[in-house]
C-alpha positions in Angstrom: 94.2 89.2 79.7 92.7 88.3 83.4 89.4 86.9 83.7 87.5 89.5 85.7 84.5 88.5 88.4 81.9 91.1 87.7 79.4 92.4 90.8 77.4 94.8 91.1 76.5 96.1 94.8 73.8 98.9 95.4 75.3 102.3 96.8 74.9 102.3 100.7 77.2 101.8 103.7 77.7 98.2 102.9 78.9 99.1 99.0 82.4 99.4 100.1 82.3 96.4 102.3 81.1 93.6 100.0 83.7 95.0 97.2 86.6 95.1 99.9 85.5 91.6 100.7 85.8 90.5 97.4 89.1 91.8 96.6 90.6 90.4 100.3 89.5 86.9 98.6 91.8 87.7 95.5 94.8 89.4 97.8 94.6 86.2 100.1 94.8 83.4 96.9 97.9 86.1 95.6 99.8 85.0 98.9 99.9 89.4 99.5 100.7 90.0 103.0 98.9 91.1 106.0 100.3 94.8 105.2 99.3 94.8 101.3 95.8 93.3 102.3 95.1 96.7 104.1 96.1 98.6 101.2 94.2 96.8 99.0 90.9 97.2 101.5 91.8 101.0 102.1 92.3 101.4 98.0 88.9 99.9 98.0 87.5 102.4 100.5 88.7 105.4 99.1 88.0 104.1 95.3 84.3 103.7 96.4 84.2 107.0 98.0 85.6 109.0 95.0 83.0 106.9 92.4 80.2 107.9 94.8 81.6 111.8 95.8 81.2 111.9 91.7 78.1 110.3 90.8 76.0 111.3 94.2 72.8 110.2 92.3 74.3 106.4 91.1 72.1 103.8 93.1 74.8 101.1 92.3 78.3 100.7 91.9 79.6 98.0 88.7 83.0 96.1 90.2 85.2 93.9 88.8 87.9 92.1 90.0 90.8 90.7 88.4 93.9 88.7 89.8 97.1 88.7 87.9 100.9 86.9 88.8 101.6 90.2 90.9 98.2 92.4 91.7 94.5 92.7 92.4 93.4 95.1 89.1 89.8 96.3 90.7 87.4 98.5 88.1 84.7 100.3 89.4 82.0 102.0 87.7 78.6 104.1 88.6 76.0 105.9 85.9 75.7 109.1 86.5 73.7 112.5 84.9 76.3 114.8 85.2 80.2 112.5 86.2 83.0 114.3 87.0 86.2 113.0 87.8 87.7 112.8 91.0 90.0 116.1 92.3 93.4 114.9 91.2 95.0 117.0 94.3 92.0 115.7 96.4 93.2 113.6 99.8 91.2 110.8 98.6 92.9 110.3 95.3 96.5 111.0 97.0 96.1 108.4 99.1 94.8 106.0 96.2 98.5 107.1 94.3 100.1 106.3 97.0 98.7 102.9 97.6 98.3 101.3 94.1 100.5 100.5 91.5 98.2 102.0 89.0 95.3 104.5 89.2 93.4 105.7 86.0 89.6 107.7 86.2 87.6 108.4 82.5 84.1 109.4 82.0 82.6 107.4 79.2 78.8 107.4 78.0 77.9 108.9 81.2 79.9 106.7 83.5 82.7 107.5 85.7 85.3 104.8 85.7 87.9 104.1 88.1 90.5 101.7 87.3 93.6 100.8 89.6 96.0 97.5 90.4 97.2 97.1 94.0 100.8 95.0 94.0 101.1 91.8 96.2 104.4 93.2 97.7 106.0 96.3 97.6 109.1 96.0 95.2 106.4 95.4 92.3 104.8 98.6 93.0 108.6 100.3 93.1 109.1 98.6 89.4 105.7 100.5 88.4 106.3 104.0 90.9 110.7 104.5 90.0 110.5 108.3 90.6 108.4 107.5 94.2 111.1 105.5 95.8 114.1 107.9 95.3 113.5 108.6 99.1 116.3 108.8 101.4 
């Protein structure tokens, strides 16, 4: 099992920033390329904007960060009265299926928790996504 590096950053326009930053470090010590670095900053982004859509009263957002032979795993977390998970069919979470290699949101004790992995290069994300590459 990784060793995860745990943070926890306050909500605010900076929460997405210092988490993406984070994450970048991992992607950059994974070798992932210039391309899969964006993805892994956008997954960020829109990871951070679902936890805080859900939890609008959450004053800060529990991160950790993982690296593994092939991925960034990134967990996100926020405490909230009433969580609800993110809209499935929402543009947010399409593009954070598109991006990632795995993608998993569970309310537990009054937490919403957001779990995904973002590949270093693209054929590991087709190994974990085989009926998304069957494009022409």
């Amino acid at each position: 099992m990784p060793e995860f590096i745990r943070l926890s950053v306050p909500t605010g326009p900076d929460a997405a920033a210092t988490a993406q930053a984070v994450a970048a470090s991992l992607g950059i010590q994974l070798h992932m390329s210039v391309d899969r670095l964006d993805d892994l900053r956008v997954a960020i982004d829109e990871a951070m904007a679902e936890i805080l859509h859900a939890c609008p009263e959450a004053v800060e957002v529990h991160c950790a960060f993982a690296i593994t032979e092939t991925s960034v795993e990134v967990r996100l977390q926020a405490r909230s009265v009433n969580p609800r998970l993110p809209d499935h069919h929402g543009l947010g979470w399409t593009v954070l299926h598109a991006i990632t290699g795995h993608l998993h949101a569970f309310i537990d004790n009054g937490r919403l928790h957001l779990h995904l992995r973002v590949h270093s290069d693209a054929a590991d994300w087709a190994h974990d996504h085989p009926a998304d590459v069957s494009r022409p």
